[in-house]
C-alpha positions in Angstrom: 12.1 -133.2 -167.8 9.3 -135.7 -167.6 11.9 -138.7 -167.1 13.9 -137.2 -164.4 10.5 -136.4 -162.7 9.7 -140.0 -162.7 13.9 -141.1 -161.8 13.6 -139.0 -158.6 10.3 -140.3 -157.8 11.4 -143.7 -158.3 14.0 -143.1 -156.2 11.8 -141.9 -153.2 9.6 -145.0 -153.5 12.8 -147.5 -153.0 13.4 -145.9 -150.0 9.8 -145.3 -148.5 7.8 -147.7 -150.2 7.7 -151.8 -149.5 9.3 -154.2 -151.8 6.7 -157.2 -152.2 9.3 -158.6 -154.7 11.6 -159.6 -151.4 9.0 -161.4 -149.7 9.3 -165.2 -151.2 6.3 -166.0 -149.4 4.2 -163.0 -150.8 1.0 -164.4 -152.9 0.0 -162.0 -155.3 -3.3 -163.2 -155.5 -3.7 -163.0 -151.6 -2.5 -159.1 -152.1 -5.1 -156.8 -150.4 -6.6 -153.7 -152.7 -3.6 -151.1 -150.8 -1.2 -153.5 -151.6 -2.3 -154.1 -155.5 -2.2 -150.1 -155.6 1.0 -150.3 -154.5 2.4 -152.2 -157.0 0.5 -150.7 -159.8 2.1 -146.8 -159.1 5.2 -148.5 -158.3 4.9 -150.1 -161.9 3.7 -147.2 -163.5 6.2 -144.9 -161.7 8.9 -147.6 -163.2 7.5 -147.9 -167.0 8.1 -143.8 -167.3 11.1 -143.7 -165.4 12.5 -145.6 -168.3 10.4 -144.5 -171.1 
């Protein structure tokens, strides 16, 4: 139940979140503190999607 919590979620975030990954001109160390929390849920949403 916990996995297909984290699949829908996951799925939501595509659609509504950015993707930094797209961007070849994005510098991570540059990243302001809303972007960094971005990409940490976005990761953490990811690992236990596919825990």
């Amino acid at each position: 139940m916990k996995k297909s919590i984290f699949k829908a979620l996951s799925k939501v975030n595509k659609k509504l979140l950015p993707s930094y990954s797209k961007d070849h001109d994005f510098d991570l160390s540059k990243a302001s503190k809303l972007q960094m929390a971005l990409i940490g849920y976005k990761t953490w949403v990811t690992k236990n999607a596919l825990d």
